[in-house]
LUMMINU-919150 format. One record per residue (C-alpha): y negated, z, x; residue in three letters. Coordinates in nm, 4 decimals. Each point is the difference from the previous one (the first is absolute). Layout:
BEGIN
<node <Y,Z,X>,ALA>
...
REM end
This chain:
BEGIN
<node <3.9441,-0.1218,-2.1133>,UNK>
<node <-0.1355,-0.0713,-0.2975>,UNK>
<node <-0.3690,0.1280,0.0593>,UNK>
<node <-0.1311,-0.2656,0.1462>,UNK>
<node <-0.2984,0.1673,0.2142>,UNK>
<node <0.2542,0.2916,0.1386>,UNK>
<node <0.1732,-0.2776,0.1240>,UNK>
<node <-0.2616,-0.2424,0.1536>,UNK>
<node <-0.1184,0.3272,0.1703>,UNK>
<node <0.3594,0.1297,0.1515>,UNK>
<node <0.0999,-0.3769,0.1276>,UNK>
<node <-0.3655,-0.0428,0.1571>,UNK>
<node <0.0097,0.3378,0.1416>,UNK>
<node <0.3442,-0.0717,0.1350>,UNK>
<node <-0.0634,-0.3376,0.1491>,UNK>
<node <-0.3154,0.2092,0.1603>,UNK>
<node <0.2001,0.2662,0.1443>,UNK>
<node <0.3035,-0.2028,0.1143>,UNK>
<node <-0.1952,-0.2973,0.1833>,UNK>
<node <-0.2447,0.2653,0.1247>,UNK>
<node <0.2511,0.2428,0.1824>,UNK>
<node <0.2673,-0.1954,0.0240>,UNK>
<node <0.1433,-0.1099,0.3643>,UNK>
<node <-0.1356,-0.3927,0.0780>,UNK>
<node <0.3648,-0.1800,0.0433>,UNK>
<node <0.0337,0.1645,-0.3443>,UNK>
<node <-0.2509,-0.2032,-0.1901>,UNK>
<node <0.1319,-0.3636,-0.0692>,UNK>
<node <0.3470,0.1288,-0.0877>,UNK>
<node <-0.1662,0.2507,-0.2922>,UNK>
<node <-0.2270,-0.2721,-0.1092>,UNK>
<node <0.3146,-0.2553,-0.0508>,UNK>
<node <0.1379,0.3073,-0.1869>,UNK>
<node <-0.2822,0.0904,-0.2600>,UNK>
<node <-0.0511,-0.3733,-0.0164>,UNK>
<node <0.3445,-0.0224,-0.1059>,UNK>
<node <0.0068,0.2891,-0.2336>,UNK>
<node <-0.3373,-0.1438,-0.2089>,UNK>
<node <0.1745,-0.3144,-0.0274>,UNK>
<node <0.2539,0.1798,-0.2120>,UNK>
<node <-0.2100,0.1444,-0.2863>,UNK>
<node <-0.2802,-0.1069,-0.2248>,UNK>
<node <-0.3039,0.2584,-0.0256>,UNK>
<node <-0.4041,-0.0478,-0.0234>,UNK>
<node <-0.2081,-0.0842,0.3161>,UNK>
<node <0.3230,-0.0844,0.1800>,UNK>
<node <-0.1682,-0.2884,0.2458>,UNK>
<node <-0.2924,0.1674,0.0379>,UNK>
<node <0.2267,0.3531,0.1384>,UNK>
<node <0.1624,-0.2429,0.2812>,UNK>
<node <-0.3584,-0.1799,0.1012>,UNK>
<node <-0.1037,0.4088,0.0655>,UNK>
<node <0.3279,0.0388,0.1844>,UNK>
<node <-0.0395,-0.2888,0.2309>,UNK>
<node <-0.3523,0.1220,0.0328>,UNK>
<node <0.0988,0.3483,0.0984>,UNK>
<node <0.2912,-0.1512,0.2635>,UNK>
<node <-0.2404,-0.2317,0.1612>,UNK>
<node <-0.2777,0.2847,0.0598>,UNK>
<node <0.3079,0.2196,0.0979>,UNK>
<node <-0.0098,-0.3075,0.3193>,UNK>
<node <-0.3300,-0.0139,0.0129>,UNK>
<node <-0.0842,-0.3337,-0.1360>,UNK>
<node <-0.2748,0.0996,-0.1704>,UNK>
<node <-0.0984,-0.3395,-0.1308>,UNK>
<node <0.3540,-0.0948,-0.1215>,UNK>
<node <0.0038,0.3665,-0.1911>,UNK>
<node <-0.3374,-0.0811,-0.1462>,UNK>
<node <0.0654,-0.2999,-0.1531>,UNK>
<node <0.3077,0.1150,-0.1730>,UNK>
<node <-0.1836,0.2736,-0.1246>,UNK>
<node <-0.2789,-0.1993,-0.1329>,UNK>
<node <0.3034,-0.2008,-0.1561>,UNK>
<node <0.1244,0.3404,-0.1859>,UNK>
<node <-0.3743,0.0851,-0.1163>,UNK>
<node <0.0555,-0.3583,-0.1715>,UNK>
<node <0.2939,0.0572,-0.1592>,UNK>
<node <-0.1085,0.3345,-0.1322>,UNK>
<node <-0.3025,-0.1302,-0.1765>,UNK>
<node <0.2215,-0.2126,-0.1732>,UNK>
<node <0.1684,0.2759,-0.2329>,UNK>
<node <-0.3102,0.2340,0.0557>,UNK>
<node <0.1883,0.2611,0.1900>,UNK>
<node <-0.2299,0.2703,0.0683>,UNK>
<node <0.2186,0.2237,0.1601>,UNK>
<node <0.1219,-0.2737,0.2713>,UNK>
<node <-0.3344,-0.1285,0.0718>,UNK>
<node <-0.1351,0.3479,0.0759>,UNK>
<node <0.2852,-0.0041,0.2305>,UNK>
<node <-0.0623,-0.3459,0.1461>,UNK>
<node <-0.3760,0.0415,0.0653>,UNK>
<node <0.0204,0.3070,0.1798>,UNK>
<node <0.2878,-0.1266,0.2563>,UNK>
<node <-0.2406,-0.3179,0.0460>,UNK>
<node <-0.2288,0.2722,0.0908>,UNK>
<node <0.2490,0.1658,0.2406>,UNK>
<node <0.0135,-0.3846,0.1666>,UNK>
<node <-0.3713,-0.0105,0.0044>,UNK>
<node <-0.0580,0.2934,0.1298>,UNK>
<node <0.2326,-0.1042,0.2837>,UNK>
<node <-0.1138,-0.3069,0.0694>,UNK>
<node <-0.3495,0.1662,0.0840>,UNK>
<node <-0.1598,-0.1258,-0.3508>,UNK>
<node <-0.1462,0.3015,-0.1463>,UNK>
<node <-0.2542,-0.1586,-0.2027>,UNK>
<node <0.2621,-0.2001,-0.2241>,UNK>
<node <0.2446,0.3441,0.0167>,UNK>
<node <-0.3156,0.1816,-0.1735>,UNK>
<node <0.0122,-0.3132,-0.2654>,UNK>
<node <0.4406,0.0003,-0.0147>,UNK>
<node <-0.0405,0.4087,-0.1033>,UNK>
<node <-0.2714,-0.0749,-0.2294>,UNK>
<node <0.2546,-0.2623,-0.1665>,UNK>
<node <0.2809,0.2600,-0.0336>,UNK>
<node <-0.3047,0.2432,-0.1697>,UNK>
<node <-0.0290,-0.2242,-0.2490>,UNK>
<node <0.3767,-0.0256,-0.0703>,UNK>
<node <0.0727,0.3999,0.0083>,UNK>
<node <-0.2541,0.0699,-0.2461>,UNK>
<node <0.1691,-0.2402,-0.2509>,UNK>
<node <0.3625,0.1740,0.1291>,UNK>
<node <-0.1671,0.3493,-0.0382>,UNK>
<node <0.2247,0.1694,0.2472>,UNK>
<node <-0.1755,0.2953,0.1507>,UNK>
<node <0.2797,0.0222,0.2828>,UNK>
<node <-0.0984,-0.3773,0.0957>,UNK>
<node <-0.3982,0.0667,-0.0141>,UNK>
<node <0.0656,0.2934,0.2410>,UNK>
<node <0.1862,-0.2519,0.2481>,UNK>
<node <-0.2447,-0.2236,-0.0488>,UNK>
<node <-0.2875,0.1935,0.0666>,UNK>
<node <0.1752,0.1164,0.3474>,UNK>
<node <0.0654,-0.3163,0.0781>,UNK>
<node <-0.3371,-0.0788,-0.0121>,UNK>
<node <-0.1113,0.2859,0.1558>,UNK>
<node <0.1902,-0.1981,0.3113>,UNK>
<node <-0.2097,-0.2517,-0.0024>,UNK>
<node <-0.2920,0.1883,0.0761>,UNK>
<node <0.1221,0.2356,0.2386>,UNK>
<node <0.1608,-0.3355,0.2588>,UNK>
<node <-0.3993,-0.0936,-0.0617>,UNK>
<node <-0.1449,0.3324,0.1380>,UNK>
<node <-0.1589,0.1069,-0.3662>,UNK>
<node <0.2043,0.3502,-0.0286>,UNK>
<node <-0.2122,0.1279,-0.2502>,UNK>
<node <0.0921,-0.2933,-0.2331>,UNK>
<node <0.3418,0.0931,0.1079>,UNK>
<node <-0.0184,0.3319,-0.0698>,UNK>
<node <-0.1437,-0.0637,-0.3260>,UNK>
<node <0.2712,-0.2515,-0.1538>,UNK>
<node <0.2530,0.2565,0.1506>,UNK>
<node <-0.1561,0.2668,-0.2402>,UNK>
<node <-0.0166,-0.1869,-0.2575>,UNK>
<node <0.3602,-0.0583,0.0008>,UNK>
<node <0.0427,0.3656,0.0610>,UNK>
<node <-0.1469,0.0631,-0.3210>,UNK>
<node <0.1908,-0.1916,-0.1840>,UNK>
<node <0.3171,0.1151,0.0798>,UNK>
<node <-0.1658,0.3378,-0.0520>,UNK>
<node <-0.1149,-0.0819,-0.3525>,UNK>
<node <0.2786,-0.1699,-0.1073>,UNK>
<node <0.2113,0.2719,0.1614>,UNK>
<node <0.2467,-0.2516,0.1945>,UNK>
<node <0.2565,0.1838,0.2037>,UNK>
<node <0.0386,-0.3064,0.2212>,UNK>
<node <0.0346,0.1645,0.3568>,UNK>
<node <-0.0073,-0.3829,0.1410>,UNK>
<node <-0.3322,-0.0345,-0.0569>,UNK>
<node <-0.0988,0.3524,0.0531>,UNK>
<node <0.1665,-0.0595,0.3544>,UNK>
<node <-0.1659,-0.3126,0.0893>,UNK>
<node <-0.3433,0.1330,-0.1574>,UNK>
<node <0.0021,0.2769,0.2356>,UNK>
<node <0.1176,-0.2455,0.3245>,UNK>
<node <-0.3559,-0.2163,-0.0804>,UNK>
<node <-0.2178,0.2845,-0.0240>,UNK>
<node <0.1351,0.1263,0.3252>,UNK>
<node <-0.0912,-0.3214,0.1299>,UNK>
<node <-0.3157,-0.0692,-0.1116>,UNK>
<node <-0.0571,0.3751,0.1374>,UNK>
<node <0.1398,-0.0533,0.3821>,UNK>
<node <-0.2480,-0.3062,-0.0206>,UNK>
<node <-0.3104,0.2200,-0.1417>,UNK>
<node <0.0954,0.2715,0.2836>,UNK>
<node <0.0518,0.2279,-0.2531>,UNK>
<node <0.2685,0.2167,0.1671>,UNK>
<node <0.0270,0.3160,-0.2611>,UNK>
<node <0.0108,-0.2456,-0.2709>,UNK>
<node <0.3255,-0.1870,0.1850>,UNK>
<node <0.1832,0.2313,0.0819>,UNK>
<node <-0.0335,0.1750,-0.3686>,UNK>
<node <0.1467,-0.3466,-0.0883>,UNK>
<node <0.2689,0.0154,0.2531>,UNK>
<node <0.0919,0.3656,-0.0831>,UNK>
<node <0.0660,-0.1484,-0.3477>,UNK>
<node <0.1900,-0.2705,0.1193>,UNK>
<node <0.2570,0.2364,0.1263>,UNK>
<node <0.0762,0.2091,-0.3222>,UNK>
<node <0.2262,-0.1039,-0.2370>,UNK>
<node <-0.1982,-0.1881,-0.2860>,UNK>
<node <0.0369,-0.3617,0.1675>,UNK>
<node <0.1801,-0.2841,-0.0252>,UNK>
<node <0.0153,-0.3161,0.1627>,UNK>
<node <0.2178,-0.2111,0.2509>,UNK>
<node <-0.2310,0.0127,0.2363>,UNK>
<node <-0.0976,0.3653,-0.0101>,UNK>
<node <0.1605,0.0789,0.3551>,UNK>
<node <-0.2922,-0.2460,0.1281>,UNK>
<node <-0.3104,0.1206,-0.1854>,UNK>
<node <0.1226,0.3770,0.1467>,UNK>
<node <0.0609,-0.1033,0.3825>,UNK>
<node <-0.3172,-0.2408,-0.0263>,UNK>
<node <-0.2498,0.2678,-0.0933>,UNK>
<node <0.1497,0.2202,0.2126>,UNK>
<node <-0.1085,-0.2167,0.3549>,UNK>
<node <-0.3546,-0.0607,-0.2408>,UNK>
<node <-0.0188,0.3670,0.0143>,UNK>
<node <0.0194,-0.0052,0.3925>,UNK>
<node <-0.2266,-0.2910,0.0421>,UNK>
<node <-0.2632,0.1536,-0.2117>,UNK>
<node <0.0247,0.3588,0.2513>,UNK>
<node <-0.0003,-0.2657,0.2809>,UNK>
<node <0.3689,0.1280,0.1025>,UNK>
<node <-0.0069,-0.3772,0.1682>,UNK>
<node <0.3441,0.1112,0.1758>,UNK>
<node <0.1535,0.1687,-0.3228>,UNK>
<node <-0.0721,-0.2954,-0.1871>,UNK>
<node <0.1446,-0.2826,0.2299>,UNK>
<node <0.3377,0.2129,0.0203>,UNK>
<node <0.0213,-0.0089,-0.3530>,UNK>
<node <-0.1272,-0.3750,-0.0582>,UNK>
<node <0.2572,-0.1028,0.2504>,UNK>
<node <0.2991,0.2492,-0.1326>,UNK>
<node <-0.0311,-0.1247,-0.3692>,UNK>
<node <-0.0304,-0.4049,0.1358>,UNK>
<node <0.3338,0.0859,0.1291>,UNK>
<node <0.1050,0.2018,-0.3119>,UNK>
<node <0.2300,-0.2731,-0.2365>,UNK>
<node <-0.1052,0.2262,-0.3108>,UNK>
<node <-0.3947,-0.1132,0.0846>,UNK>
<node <-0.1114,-0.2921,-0.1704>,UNK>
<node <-0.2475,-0.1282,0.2423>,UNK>
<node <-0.3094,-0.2185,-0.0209>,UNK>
<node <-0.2733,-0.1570,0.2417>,UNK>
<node <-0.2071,0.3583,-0.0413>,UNK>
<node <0.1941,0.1932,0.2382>,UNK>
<node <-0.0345,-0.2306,0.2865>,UNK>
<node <-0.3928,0.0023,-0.0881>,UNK>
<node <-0.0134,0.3828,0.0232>,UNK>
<node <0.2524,-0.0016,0.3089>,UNK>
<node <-0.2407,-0.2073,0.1357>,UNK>
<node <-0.2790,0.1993,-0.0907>,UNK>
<node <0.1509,0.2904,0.1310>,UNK>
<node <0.0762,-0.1044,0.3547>,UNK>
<node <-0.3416,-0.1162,0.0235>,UNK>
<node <-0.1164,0.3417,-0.1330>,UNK>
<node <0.2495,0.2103,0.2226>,UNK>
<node <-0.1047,-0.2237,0.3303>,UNK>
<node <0.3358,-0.2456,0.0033>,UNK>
<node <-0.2457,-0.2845,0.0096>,UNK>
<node <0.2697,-0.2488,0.1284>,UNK>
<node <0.2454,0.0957,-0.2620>,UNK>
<node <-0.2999,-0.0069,-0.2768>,UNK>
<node <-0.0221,-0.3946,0.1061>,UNK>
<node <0.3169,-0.1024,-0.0364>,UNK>
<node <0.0412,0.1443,-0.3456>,UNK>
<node <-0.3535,-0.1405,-0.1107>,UNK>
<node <0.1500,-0.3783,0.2024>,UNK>
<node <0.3217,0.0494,-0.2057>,UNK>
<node <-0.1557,0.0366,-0.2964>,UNK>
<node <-0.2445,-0.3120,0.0184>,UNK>
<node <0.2666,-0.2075,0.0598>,UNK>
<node <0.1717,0.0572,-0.3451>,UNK>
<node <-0.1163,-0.2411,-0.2794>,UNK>
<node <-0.0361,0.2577,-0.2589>,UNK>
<node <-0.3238,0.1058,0.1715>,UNK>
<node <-0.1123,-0.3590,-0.0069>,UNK>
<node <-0.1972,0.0069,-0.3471>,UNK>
<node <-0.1091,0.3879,0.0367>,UNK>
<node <-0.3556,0.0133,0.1656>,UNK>
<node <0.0180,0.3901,-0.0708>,UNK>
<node <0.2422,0.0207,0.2296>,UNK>
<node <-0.0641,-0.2174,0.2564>,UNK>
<node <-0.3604,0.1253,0.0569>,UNK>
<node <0.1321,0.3657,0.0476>,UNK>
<node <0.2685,-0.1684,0.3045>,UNK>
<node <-0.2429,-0.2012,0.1778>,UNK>
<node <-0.2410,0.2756,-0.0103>,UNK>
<node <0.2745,0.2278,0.1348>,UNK>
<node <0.0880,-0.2291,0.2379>,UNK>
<node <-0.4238,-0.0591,0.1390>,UNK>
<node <0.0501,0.4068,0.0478>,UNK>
<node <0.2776,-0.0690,0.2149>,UNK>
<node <-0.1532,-0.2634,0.1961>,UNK>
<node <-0.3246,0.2636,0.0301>,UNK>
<node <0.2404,0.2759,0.1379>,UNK>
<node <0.1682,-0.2831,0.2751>,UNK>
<node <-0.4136,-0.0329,0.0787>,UNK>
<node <0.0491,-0.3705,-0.1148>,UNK>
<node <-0.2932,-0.0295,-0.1688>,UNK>
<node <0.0267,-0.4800,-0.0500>,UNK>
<node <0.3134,0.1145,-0.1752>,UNK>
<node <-0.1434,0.2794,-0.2222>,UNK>
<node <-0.3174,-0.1831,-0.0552>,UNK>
<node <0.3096,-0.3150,-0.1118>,UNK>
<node <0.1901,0.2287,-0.2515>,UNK>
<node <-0.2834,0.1613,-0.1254>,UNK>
<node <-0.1294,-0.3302,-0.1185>,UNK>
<node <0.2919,-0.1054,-0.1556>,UNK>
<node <0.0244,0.3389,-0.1576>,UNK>
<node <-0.3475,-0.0662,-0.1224>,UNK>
<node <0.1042,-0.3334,-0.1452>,UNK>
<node <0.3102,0.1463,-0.2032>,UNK>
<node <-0.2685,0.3275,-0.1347>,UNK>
<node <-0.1882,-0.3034,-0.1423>,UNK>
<node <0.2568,-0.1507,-0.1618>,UNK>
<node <0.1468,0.3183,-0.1226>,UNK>
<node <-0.3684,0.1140,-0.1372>,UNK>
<node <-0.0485,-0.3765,-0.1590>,UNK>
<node <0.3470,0.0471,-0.1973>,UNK>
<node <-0.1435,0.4264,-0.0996>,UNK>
<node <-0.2664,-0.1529,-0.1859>,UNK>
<node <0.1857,-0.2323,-0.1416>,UNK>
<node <0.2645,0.2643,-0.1114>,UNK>
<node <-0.2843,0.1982,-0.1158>,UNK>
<node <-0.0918,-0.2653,-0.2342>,UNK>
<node <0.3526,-0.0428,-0.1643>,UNK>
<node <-0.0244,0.3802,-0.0156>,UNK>
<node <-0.3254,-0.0112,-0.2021>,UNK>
<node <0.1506,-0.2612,-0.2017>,UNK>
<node <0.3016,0.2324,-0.0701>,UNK>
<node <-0.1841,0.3334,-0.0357>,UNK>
<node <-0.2072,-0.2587,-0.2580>,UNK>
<node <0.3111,-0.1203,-0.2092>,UNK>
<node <0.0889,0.3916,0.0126>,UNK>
<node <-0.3122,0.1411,-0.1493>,UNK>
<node <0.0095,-0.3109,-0.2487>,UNK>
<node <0.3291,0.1287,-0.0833>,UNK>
<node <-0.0945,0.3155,-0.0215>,UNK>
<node <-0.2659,-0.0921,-0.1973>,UNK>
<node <0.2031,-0.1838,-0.2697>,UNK>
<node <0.2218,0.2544,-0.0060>,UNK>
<node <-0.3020,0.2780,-0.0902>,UNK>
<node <-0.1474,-0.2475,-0.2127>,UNK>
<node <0.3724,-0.0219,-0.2170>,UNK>
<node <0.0231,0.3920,0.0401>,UNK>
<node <-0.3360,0.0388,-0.1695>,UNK>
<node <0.0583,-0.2555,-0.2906>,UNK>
<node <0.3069,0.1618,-0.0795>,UNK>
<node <-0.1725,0.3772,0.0277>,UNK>
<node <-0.2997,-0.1551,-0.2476>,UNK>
<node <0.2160,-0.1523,-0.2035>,UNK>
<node <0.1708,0.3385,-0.0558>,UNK>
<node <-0.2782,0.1513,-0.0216>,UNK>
<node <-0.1519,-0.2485,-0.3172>,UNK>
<node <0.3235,0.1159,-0.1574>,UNK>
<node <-0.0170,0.3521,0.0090>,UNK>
<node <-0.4178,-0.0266,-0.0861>,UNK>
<node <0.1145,-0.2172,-0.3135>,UNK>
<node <0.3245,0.2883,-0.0629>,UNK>
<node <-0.2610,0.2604,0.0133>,UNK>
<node <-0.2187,-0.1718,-0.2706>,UNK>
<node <0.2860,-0.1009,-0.2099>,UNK>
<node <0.0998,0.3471,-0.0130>,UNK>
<node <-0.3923,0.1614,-0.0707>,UNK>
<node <-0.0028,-0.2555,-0.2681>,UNK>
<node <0.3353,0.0962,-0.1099>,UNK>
<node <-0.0823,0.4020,-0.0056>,UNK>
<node <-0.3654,-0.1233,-0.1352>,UNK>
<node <0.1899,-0.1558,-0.3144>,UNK>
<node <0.2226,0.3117,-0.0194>,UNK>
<node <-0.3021,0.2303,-0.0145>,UNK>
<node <-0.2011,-0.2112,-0.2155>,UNK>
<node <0.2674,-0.0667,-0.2627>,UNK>
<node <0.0688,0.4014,0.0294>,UNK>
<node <-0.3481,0.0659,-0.1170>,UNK>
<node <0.0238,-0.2311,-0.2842>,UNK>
<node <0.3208,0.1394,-0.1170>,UNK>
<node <-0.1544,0.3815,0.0205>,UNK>
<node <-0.3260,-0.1687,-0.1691>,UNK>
<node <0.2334,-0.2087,-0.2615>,UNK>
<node <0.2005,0.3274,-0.0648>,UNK>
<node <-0.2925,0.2355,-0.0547>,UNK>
<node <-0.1712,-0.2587,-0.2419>,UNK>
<node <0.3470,0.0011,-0.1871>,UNK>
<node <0.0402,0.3685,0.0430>,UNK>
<node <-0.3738,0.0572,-0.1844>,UNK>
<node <0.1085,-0.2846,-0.2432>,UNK>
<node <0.2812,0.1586,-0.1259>,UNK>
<node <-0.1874,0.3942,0.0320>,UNK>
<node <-0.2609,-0.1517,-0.2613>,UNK>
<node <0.3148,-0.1698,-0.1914>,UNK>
<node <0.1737,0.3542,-0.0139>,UNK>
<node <-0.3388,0.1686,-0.1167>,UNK>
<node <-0.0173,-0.2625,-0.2698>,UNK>
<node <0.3206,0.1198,-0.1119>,UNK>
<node <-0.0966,0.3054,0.0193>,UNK>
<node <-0.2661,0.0348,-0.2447>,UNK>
<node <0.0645,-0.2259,-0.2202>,UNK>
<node <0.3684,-0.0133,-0.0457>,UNK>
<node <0.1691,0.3478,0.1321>,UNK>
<node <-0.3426,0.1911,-0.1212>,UNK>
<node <0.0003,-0.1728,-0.3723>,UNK>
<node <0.3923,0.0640,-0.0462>,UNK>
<node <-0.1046,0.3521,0.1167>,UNK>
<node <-0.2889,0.0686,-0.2003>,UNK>
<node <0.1945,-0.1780,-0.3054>,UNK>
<node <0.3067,0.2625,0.0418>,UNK>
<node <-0.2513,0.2947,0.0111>,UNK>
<node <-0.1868,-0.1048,-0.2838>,UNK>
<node <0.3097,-0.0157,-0.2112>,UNK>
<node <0.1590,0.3469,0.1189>,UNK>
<node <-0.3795,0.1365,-0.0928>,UNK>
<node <0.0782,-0.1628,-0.3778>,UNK>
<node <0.3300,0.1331,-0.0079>,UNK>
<node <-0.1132,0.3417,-0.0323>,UNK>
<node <-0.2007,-0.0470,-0.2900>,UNK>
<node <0.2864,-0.2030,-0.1734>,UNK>
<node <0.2208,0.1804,-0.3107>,UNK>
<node <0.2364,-0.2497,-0.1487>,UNK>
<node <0.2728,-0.1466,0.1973>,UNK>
<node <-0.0833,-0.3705,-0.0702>,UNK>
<node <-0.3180,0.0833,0.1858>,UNK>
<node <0.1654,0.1326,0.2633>,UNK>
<node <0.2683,-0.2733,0.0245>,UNK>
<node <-0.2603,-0.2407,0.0258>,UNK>
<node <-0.1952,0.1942,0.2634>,UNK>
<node <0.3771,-0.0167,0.1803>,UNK>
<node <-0.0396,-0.3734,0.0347>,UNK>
<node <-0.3211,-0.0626,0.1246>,UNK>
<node <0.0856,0.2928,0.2755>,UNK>
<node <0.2851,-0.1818,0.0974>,UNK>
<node <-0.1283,-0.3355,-0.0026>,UNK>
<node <-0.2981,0.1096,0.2182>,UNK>
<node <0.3041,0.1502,0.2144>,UNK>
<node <0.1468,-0.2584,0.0146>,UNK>
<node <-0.2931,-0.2175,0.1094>,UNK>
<node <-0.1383,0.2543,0.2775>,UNK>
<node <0.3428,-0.0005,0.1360>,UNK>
<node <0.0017,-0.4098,0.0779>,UNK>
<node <-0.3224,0.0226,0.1320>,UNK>
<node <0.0970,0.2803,0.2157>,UNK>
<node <0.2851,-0.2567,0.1447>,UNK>
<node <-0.2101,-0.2530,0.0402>,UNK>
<node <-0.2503,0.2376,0.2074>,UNK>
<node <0.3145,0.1024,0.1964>,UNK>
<node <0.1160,-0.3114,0.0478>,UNK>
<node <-0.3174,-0.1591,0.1536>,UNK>
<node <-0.0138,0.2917,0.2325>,UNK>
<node <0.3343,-0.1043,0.1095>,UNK>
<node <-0.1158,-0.3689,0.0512>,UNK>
<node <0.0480,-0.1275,0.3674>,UNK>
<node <-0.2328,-0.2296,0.1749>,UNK>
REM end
């Protein structure tokens, strides 16, 4: 391809997809292969593409470590050619790691990396992933309104920007419906599930987000018994992609539906898997459940036992909040900046448009002014010329037409009293040389009047 960004984003979305989904004893023999197949051509960003691959396979086995530090090796190579586009990419996958790892507080700072980076790439598709991604962050930290919020946001902008991306419609509609089921809002989630159902959506996992809200919709009308059928159907279902939250919720609803032995081996199971190691959040809400089951057994040493560790983990869970809620100032800070540069540029431009059509109106008054103005003189100039030449014609008049006139009568008055014919001849020639003389200064009256300006 010769666009380079539609091709840095199909071969990172690929290598995401494949080492994602794809079955474990699959993953060393496709990273040989694309390994192999970069080593054949010769295209921008090429090392930095196969640090984010090896970062992607070794999160895919969850060496979290190993799949930061290759990452962190890809955000380097990036910088070096400036690549916006990749180190959007980049900075929200070091997110995804953080975010993992139990490290909200440096996620919040990764996605506010990336928002620097889409604004340069000014992809609106991009800015609404980003913002749900985001919106993640808050909702695994309890803050659903936050969540809620960045989830509108992106909303809107595939609304204004009328993007007929059912993807992100799909998976904008999943969080909502889970921020919901975690607010108790029941009408709310099953509005959200009703719409996960139609037709409008797309996504890989959309099988998931429509059985998952389904059992939310039980656990929320405390159908404990409806919901663990359904939990432990779809954990058996190969199409399900599973996670750690539907052992928490199995657990949860054991406890709930009175299978209190059953609710402590799920919450015993769960404690012993080292993803749960760095997530406070969720190891407060397991020893707590597990101090209610000691209370039912009457075991109060043990309950009073769990319920202190439980408090220990809600400390460190409300110590990192706070701290998230500082990077989250810091961000909603660096937003209304932004925003604030951006209305700042908007109004510039507006006044500068603004001093141009104020100085096109004046040029145009003064324009019309000098049209007006040099109007009047030219009716003035023309009815001082007009009067010139009326007092010109008069002159003519009486002095020249009226004395040729009077001379012609005069004579005809003398012929009458004349008796030779030399008399009379002579008469003749004074008659017609006063002819004569009224007719050229009837020409020349005639042909002033005929003058043009």
């Amino acid at each position: 391809m010769k666009d380079q960004e539609k091709r840095e984003t199909k071969v990172t979305r690929y290598i995401k997809s494949f080492f994602q989904n794809a079955p474990l004893n699959q993953l060393d023999k496709k990273r040989e292969a694309i390994t192999d197949t970069f080593a054949r051509y010769s295209f921008e960003n090429k090392e930095s593409m196969l640090y984010f691959m090896e970062s992607i396979y070794q999160k895919r086995l969850a060496n979290l470590t190993e799949s930061q530090n290759a990452l962190l090796k890809a955000i380097e190579e990036a910088h070096k050619s400036n690549d916006h586009l990749l180190l959007f990419q980049y900075f929200t996958h070091l997110a995804f790691l953080q975010t993992d790892e139990g490290n909200s507080i440096e996620a919040v700072s990764s996605y506010g990396l990336a928002k620097e980076e889409i604004k340069k790439v000014n992809d609106p598709y991009l800015e609404a992933v980003l913002n749900v991604n985001i919106s993640d962050i808050y909702y695994k930290s309890g803050l659903y309104s936050q969540s809620l919020s960045y989830l509108n946001k992106a909303q809107n902008i595939i609304d204004e920007h009328k993007l007929n991306r059912f993807n992100i419609l799909t998976l904008i509609t999943y969080n909502k419906a889970e921020n919901y089921f975690r607010t108790g809002n029941y009408d709310s989630l099953k509005l959200s599930h009703q719409k996960l159902l139609g037709p409008r959506n797309q996504s890989y996992k959309l099988h998931t987000y429509q059985k998952r809200t389904r059992y939310y919709l039980s656990l929320l009308n405390r159908d404990y018994k409806a919901a663990i059928k359904l939990i432990n159907t779809l954990l058996n279902d190969s199409a399900y992609i599973k996670s750690d939250l539907e052992e928490q919720l199995l657990a949860d609803a054991y406890f709930s539906n009175g299978q209190i032995d059953s609710a402590k081996y799920m919450v015993d199971k769960q404690l012993a898997q080292p993803s749960q190691i760095n997530h406070p959040e969720i190891k407060y809400h397991l020893y707590e459940l597990l101090g209610k089951i000691a209370q039912a057994k009457n075991n109060d040493k043990l309950a009073a036992y769990n319920f202190d560790l439980a408090l220990g983990q809600l400390k460190q869970s409300v110590n990192n909040l706070s701290q998230v809620g500082d990077k989250s100032s810091q961000l909603k800070i660096n937003e209304v900046q932004s925003l604030y540069y951006v209305n700042l540029l908007r109004y510039k431009r507006e006044r500068l448009w603004m001093i141009f059509a104020i100085l096109l109106a004046v040029l145009a008054a003064t324009i019309v002014a000098i049209f007006y103005r040099s109007s009047r003189q030219k009716r003035h100039y023309e009815q001082l010329l007009f009067a010139a030449k009326k007092r010109e014609l008069a002159s003519i008049n009486s002095h020249e037409v009226r004395n040729h006139l009077s001379n012609i009568l005069g004579l005809l008055d003398l012929a009458k009293d004349m008796e030779t014919k030399e008399e009379l001849l002579k008469i003749r020639e004074h008659l017609l040389y006063s002819a004569e003389e009224l007719d050229k200064n009837l020409k020349s009256v005639s042909d002033k009047l005929s003058e043009k300006d």
